[in-house]
Phi, psi and omega in degrees: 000302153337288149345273185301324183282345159325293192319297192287343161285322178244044080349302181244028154254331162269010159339341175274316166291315191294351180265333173260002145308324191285300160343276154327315166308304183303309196288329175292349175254013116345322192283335184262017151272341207258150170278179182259132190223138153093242198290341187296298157320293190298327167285355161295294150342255179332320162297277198319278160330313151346298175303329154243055156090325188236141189251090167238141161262334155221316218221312170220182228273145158191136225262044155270132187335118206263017179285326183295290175333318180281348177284330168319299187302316189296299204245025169280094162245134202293331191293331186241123164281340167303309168328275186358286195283319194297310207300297201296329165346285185276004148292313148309315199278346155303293173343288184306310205296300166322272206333311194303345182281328182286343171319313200267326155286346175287330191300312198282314158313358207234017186070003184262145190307197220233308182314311211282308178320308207279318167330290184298321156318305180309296183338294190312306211260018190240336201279136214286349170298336178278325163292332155286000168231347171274015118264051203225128156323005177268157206297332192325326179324298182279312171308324162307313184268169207080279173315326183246348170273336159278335171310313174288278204296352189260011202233340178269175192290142177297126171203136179311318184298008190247325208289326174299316188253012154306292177294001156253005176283307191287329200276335188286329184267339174275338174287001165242354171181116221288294191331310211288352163325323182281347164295010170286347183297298201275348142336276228281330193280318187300294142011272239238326176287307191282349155262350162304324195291321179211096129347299217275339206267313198271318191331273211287341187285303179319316172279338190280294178323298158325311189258008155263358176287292196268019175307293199295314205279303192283307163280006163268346181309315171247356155302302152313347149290294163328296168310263198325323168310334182254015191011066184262333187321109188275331179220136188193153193256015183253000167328312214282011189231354170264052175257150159327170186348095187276336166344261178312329184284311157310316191296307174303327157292347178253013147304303206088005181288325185208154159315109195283170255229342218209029178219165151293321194243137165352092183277232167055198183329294172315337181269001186305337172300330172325299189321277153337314182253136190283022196250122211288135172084358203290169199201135183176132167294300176312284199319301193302310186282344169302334174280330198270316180293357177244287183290057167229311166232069126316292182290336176261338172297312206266123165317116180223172183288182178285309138024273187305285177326295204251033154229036142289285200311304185267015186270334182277321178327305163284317154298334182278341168326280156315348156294306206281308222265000173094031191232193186119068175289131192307312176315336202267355178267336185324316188320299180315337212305310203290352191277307187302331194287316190296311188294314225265038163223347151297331192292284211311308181311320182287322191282034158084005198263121182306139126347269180349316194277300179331328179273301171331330185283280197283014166288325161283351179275332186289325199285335172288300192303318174299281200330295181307288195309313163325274211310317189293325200284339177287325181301311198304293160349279214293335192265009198220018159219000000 
């Protein structure tokens, strides 16, 4: 009983996130109205096949990241296939939802108040990209609980058990989207923290863990070697590197200097304003770097925990990731969002600026951000029944 009047006091001292959690939640299942469209097809394709023995999208073998397909394959029932994706919907959208709990305990470990945590938490789940793409069949979903379940275990007291599912948060976010690869840095400083605290103890545990880990990874490894080498692939996501100098070619496209080749628009840096503002295509260079150049100093500005250090590395890490490989679509930053919320409240805190406003602030961006998602779901509603 105790317990439960806890609950129910903060709740409703906090009532204002929970009413746009809520909110957000009703509006992302707007999606279960939507048929499968773009990339949601081809991992449907692929789950369908998959199901018979071969990861073909038609004809021949193909080296997109096999974690989505298999949730295809995992909730496909063929006599009603419509079930099939809704099940799968609200599987995501549970995901996002648990995720907001590692946000907000990593966040309350990391010394930011209980207002300020429940805020950034709010931000996230309001914003509208996040409502249109974390009930969407698309991977952001999983990368989000992925991304922040490696983050909270890689950030708690040393055990096997945070160091085990730490390293299965990572094989899951590279079998799901190839960049995340580059969290292998901060794998190895985790590493190195848990033998420094006892060697004798963590030593045999790191390896035995390590090597069930990277069993699923080094043989997806080399199937992905093979297809390409053998340039059998019908759909792939390394086509972007048999380009003339793909280095350089890429870079410029996640730069934004110039249009990747397999897209309409410009993507990289300049959509980074996308996130934040609701506005479809939009595209700026300034705006994106003023937003990028205020959380980025925050995090070099602001005294921080280790916590905070090492979800710096990893939000730069990753975007320089997206750089290198020639993307940078606004969906591919949600999984960051809640960190870019973190820096740009690290800023407002160092120049001195009250809590309050800040909470206040995003109270009006929720309430604008509701407004837009309400005015989509009557659209969405009315053209799709």
């Amino acid at each position: 009983m105790i317990h439960y009047k806890k609950i129910k006091k903060f709740v409703f001292e906090y009532k204002w996130v929970f009413f746009v959690v809520f909110i957000s939640v009703l509006s992302s299942l707007r999606s279960l109205f939507l048929p499968l469209f773009a990339d949601e097809i081809t991992y449907n394709k692929l789950g369908e096949h998959l199901l018979e023995g071969k990861y073909f999208l038609i004809d021949y073998p193909s080296t997109v990241t096999p974690i989505i397909p298999l949730l295809f394959a995992f909730f496909k029932i063929k006599s009603f296939p419509a079930l099939g994706f809704v099940i799968h919907k609200i599987f995501n959208v549970t995901l996002v939802l648990y995720t907001l709990k590692y946000i907000y305990l990593f966040l309350r470990k990391q010394n930011i108040n209980t207002e300020i945590a429940l805020t950034i938490t709010a931000l996230t789940i309001v914003n509208p990209i996040a409502v249109n793409n974390f009930s969407s069949l698309y991977p952001e979903a999983v990368l989000f609980f992925c991304f922040w379940g490696f983050i909270y275990y890689s950030n708690l007291e040393f055990s096997s058990k945070n160091l085990f599912k730490m390293l299965l948060f990572f094989m899951v976010l590279i079998l799901t989207r190839y960049v995340y690869a580059v969290l292998g840095i901060l794998v190895l400083i985790t590493f190195f923290r848990y033998l420094k605290d006892n060697r004798k103890k963590y030593f045999n545990k790191i390896l035995k863990y390590s090597i069930i880990v990277l069993i699923p990874i080094v043989l997806w490894v080399k199937y992905v070697y093979n297809i390409e080498q053998s340039d059998l692939s019908e759909i792939s996501y390394f086509d972007r590197f048999k380009v003339e100098n793909p280095l350089l070619y890429n870079i410029k496209c996640g730069l934004g200097l110039i249009k990747h080749h397999e897209v309409t628009k410009i993507n990289g840096l300049p959509a980074f304003v996308s996130l934040f503002v609701p506005i479809t295509g939009l595209r700026s260079y300034v705006m994106s770097l003023i937003l990028i150049s205020a959380f980025v100093l925050g995090y070099i500005f602001k005294s921080k925990t280790y916590g905070i250090q090492m979800l710096f590395a990893a939000i730069v890490l990753v975007m320089l990731g997206f750089i290198v490989a020639g993307t940078g679509f606004s969906r591919y930053w949600l999984v960051l969002l809640p960190g870019f919320f973190l820096g740009f409240y690290l800023l407002w805190h160092k120049i001195n600026l009250k809590d309050s406003w800040y909470i206040y602030g995003a109270q009006i961006i929720s309430v604008l951000y509701i407004i837009n998602e309400i005015r989509l779901d009557f659209f969405v509603i009315n053209n799709n029944l």
